[in-house]
PyMOL CGO cylinders between C-alpha atoms (Angstrom):
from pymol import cmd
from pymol.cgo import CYLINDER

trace = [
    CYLINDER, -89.41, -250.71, -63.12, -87.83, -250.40, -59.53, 0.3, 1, 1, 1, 1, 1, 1,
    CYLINDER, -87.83, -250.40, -59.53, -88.59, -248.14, -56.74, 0.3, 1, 1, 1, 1, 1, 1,
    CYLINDER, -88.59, -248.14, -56.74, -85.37, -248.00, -55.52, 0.3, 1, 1, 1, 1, 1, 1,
    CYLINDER, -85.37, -248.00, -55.52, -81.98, -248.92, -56.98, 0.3, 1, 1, 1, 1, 1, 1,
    CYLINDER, -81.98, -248.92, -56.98, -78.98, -249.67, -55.41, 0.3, 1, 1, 1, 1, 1, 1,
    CYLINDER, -78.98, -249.67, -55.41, -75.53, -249.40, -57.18, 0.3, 1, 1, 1, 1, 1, 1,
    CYLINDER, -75.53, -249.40, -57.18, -73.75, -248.87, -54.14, 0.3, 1, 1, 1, 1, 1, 1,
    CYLINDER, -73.75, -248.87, -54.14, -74.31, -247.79, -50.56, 0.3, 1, 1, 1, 1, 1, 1,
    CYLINDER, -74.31, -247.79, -50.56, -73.07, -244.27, -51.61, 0.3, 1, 1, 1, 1, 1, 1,
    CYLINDER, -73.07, -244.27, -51.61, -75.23, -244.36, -54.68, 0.3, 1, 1, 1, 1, 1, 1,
    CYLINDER, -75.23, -244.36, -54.68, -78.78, -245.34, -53.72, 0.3, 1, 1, 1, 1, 1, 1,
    CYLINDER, -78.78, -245.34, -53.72, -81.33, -244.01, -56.84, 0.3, 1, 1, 1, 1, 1, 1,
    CYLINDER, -81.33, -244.01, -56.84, -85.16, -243.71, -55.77, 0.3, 1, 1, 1, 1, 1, 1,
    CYLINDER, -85.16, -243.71, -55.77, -87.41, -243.10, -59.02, 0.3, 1, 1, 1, 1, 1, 1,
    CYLINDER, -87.41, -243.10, -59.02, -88.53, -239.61, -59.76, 0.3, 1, 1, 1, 1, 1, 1,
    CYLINDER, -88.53, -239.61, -59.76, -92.02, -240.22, -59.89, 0.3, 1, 1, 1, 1, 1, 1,
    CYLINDER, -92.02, -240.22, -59.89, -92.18, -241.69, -56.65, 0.3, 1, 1, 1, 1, 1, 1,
    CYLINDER, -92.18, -241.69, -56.65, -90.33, -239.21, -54.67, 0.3, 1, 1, 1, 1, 1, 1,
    CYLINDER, -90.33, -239.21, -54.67, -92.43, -236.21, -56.08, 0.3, 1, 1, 1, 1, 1, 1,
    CYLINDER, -92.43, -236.21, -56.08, -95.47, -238.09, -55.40, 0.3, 1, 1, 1, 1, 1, 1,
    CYLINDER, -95.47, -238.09, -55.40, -94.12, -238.52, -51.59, 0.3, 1, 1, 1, 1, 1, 1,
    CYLINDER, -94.12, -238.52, -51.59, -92.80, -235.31, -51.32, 0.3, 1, 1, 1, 1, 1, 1,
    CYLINDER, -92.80, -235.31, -51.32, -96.41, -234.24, -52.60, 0.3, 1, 1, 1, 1, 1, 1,
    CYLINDER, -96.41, -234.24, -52.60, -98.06, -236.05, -49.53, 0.3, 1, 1, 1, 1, 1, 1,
    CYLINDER, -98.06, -236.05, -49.53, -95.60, -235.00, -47.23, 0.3, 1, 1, 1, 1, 1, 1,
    CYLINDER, -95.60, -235.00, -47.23, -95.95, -231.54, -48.00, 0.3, 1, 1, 1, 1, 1, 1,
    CYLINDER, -95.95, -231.54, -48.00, -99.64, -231.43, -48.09, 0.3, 1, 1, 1, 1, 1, 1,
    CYLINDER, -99.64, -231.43, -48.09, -99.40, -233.18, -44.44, 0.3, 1, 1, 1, 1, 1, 1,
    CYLINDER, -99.40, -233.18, -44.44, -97.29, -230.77, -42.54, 0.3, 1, 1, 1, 1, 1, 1,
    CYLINDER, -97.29, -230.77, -42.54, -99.01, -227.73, -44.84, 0.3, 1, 1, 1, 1, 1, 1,
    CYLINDER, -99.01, -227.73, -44.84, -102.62, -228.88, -42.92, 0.3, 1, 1, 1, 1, 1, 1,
    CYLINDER, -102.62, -228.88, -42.92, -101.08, -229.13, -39.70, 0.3, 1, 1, 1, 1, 1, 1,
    CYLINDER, -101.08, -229.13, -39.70, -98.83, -226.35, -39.45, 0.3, 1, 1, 1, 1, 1, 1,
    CYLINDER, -98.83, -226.35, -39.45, -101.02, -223.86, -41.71, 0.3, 1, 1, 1, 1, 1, 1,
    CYLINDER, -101.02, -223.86, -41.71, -105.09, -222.91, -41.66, 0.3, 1, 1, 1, 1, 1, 1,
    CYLINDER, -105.09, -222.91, -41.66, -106.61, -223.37, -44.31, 0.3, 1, 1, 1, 1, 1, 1,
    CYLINDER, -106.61, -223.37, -44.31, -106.66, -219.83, -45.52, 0.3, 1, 1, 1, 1, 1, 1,
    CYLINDER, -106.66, -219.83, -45.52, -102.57, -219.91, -45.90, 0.3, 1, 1, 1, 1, 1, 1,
    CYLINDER, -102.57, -219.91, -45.90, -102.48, -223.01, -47.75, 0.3, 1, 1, 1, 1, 1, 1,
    CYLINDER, -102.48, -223.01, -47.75, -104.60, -221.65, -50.68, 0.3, 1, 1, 1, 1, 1, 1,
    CYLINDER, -104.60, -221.65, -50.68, -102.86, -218.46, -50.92, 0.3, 1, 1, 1, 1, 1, 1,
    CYLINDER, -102.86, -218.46, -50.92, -99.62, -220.21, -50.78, 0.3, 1, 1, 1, 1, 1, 1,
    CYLINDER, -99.62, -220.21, -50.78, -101.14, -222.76, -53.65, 0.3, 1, 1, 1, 1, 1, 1,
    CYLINDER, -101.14, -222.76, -53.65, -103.19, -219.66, -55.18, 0.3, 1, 1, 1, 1, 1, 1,
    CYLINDER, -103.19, -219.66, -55.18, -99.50, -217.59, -55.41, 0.3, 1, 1, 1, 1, 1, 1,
    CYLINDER, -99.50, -217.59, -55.41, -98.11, -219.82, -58.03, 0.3, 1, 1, 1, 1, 1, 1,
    CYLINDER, -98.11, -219.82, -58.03, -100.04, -219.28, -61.01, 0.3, 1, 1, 1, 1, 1, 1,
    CYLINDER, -100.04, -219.28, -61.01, -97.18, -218.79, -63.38, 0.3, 1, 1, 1, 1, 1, 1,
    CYLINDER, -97.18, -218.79, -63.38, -95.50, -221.60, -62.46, 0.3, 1, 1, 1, 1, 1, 1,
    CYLINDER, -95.50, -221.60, -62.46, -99.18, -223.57, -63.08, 0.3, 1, 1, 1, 1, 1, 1,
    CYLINDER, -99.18, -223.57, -63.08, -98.74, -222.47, -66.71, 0.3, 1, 1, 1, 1, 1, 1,
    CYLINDER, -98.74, -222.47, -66.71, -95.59, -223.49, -67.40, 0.3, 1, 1, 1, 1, 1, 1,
    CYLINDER, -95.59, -223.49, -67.40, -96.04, -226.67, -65.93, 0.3, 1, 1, 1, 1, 1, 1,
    CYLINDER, -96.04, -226.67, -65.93, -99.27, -227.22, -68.04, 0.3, 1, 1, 1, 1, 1, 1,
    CYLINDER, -99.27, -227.22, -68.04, -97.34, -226.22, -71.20, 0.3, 1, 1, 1, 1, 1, 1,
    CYLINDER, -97.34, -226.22, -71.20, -94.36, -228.50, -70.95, 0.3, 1, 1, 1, 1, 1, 1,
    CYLINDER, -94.36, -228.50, -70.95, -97.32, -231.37, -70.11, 0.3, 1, 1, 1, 1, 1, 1,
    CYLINDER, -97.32, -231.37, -70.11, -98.98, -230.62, -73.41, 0.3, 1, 1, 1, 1, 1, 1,
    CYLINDER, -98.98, -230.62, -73.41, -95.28, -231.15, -74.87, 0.3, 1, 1, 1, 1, 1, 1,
    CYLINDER, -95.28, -231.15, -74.87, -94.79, -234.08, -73.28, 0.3, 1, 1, 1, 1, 1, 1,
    CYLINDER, -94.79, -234.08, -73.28, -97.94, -235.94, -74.26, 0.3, 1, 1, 1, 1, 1, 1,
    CYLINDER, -97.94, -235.94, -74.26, -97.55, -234.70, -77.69, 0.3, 1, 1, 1, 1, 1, 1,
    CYLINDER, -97.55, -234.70, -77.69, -93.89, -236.41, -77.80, 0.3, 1, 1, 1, 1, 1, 1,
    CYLINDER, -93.89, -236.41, -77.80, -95.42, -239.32, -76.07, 0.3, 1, 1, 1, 1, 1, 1,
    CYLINDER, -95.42, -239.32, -76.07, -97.87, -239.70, -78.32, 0.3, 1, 1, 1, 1, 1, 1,
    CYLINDER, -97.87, -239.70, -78.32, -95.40, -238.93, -81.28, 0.3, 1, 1, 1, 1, 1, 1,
    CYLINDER, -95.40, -238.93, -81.28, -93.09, -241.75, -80.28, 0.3, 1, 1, 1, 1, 1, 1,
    CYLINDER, -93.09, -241.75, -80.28, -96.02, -244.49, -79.27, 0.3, 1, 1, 1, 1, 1, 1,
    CYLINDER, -96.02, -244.49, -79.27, -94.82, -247.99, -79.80, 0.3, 1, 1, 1, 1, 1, 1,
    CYLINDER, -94.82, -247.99, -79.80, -90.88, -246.80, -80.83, 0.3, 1, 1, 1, 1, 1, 1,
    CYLINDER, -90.88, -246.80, -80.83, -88.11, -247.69, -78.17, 0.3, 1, 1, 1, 1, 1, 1,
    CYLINDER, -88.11, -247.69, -78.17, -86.79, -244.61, -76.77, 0.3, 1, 1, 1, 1, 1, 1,
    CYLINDER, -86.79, -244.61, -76.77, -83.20, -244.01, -75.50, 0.3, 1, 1, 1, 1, 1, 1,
    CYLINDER, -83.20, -244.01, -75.50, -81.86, -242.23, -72.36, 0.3, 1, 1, 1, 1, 1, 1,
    CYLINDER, -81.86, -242.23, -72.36, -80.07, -239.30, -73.83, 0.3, 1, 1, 1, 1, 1, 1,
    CYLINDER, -80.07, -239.30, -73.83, -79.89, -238.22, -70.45, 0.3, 1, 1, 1, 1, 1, 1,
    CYLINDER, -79.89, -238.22, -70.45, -78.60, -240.68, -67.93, 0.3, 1, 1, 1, 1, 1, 1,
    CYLINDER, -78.60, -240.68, -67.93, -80.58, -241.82, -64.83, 0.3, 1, 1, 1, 1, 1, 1,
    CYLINDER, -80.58, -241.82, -64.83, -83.55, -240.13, -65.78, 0.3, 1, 1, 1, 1, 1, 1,
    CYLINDER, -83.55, -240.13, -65.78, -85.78, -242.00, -64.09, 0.3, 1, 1, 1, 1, 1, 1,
    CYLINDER, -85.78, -242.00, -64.09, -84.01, -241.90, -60.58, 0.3, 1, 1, 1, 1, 1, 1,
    CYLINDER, -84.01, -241.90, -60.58, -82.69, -239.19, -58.29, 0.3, 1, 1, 1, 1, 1, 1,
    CYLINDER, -82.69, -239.19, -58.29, -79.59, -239.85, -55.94, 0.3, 1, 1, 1, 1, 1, 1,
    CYLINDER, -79.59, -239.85, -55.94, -81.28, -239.58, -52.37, 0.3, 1, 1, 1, 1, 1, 1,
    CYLINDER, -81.28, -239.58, -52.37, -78.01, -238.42, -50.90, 0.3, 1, 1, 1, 1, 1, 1,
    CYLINDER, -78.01, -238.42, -50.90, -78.07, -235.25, -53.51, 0.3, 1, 1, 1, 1, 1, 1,
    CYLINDER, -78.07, -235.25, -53.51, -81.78, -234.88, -52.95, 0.3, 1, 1, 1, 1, 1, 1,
    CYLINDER, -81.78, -234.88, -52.95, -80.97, -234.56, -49.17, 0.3, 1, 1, 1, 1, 1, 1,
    CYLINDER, -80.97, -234.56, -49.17, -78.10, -232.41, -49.01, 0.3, 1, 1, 1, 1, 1, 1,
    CYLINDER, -78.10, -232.41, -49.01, -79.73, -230.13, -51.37, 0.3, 1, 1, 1, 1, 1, 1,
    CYLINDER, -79.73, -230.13, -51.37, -82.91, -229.94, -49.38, 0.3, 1, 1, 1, 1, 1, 1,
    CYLINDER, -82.91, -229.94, -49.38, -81.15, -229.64, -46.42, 0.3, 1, 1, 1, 1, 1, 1,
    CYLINDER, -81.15, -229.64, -46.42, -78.95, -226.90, -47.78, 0.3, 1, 1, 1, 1, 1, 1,
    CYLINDER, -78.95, -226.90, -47.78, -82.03, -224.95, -48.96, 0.3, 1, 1, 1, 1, 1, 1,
    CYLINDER, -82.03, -224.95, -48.96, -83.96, -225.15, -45.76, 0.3, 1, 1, 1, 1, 1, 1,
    CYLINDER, -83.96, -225.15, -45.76, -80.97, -223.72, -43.91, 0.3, 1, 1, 1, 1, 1, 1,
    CYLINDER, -80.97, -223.72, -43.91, -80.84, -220.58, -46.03, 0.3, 1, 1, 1, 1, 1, 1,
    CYLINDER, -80.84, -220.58, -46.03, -84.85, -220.25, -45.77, 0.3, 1, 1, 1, 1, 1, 1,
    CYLINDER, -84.85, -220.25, -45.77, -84.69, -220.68, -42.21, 0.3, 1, 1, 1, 1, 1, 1,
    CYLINDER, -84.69, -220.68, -42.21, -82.69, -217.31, -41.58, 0.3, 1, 1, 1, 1, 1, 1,
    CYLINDER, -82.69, -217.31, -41.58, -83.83, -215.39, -45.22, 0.3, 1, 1, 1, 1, 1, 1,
    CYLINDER, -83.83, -215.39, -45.22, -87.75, -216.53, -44.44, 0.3, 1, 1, 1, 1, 1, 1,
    CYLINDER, -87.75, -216.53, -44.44, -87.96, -215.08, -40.73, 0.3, 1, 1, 1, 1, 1, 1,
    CYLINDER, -87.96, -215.08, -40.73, -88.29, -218.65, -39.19, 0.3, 1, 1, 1, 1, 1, 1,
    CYLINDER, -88.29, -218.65, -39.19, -89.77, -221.81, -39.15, 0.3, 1, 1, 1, 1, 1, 1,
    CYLINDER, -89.77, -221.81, -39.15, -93.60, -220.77, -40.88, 0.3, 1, 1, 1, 1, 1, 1,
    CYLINDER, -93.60, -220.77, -40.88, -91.21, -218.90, -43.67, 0.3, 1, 1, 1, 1, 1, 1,
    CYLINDER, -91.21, -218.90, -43.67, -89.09, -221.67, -44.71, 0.3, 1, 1, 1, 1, 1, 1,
    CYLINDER, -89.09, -221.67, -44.71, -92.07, -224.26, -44.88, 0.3, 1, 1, 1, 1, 1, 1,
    CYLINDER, -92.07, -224.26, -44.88, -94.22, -221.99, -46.88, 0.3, 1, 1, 1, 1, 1, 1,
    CYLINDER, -94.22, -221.99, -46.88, -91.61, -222.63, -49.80, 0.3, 1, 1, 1, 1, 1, 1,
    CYLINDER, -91.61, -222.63, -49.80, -91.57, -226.39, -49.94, 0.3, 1, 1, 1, 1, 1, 1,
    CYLINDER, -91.57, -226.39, -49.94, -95.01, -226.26, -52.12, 0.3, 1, 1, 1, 1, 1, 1,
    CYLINDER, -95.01, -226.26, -52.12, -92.99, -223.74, -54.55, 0.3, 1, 1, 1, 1, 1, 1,
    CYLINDER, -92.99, -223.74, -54.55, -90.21, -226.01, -54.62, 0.3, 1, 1, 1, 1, 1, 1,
    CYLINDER, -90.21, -226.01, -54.62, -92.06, -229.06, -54.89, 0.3, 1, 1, 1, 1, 1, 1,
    CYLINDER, -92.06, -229.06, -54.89, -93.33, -227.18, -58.36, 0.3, 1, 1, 1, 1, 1, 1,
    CYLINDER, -93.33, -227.18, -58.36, -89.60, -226.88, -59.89, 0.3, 1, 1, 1, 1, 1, 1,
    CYLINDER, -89.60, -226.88, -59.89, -89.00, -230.11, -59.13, 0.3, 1, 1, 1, 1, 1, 1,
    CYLINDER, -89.00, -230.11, -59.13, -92.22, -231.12, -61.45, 0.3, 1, 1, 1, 1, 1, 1,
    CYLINDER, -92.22, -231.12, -61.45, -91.12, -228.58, -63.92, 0.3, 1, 1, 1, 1, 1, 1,
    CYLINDER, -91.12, -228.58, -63.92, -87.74, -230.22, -64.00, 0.3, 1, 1, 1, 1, 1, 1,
    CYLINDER, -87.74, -230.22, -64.00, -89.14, -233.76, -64.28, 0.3, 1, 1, 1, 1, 1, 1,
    CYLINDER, -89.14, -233.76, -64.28, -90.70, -232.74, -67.53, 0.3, 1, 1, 1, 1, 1, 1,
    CYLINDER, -90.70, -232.74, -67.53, -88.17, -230.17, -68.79, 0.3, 1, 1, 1, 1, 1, 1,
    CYLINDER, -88.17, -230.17, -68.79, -85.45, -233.56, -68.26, 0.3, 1, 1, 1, 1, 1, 1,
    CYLINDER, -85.45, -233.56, -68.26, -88.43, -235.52, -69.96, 0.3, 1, 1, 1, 1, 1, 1,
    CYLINDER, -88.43, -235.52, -69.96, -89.15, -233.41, -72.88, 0.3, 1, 1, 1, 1, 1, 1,
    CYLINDER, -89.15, -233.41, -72.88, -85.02, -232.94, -73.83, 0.3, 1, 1, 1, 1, 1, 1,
    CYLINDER, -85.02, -232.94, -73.83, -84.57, -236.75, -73.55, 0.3, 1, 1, 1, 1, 1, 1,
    CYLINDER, -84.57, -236.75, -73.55, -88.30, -236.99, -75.84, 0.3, 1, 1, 1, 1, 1, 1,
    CYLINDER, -88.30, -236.99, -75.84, -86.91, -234.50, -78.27, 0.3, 1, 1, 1, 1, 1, 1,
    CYLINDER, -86.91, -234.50, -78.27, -84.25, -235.94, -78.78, 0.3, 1, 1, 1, 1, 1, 1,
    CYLINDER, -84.25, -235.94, -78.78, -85.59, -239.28, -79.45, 0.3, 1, 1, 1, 1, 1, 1,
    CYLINDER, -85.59, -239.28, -79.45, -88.00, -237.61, -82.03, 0.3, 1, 1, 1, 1, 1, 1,
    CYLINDER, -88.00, -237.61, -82.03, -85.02, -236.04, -84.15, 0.3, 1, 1, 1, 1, 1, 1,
    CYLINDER, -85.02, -236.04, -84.15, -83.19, -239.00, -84.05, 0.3, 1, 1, 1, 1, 1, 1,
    CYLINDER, -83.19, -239.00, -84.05, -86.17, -240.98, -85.71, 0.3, 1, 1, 1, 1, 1, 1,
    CYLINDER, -86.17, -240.98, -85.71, -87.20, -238.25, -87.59, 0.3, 1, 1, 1, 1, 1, 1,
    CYLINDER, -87.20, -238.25, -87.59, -83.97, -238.19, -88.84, 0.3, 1, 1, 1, 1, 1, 1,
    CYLINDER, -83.97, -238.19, -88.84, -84.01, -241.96, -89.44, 0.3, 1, 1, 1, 1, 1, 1,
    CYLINDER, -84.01, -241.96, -89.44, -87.26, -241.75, -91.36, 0.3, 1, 1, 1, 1, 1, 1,
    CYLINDER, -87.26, -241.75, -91.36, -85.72, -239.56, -93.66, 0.3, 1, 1, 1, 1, 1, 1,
]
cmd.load_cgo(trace, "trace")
């Protein structure tokens, strides 16, 4: 599986996975030097709901994993694996300009990234669970 895929210099993919576990880093970086300690967990601490359903579309997931072990699944959904970095960009960039002036600053709009970083995990495996759903019907429907 590649890191990075090129289709053309306007179209350069770089694979989920990878870019939410850098993103992760990233975040937990600038969160240690910008924040005390204090902040951080209350930011973290805040999110609770999101926690849970993040923890139920994971159950989901495995149990469509687990479901479809050893069968060849389809992409129902195309480029699921990869995000356009140009989107990616823009859209961060477009978010963090908004933040800056409806956050009160600099501290505001950085305090958000962590909550952000969690939709973009809960739309990994929302995009992960359609495509595995969808693969289980259509065998299901096979089997039948």
């Amino acid at each position: 599986m590649a890191v990075v895929k090129i289709d053309n210099i306007n179209n350069t993919m770089i694979n989920s996975k990878l870019l939410l576990v850098i993103t992760f880093i990233s975040i937990c970086i600038v969160y240690y030097i910008i924040f005390p300690v204090e902040k951080i967990l209350l930011l973290i601490k805040d999110e609770y709901i999101l926690y849970g359903i993040i923890f139920v579309l994971f159950i989901i997931f495995q149990y469509f994993k687990i479901a479809l072990k050893d069968k060849l699944l389809y992409q129902f959904i195309p480029n699921l694996n990869y995000v356009n970095i140009k989107s990616s960009v823009l859209f961060f960039l477009f978010f963090e300009a908004i933040d800056y002036y409806s956050e009160d600053g600099f501290k505001g709009m950085i305090s958000l990234w962590f909550t952000y970083w969690l939709y973009g995990v809960l739309a990994y495996f929302l995009t992960h669970n359609i495509n595995l759903y969808k693969n289980y019907n259509a065998y299901k429907k096979a089997n039948v």
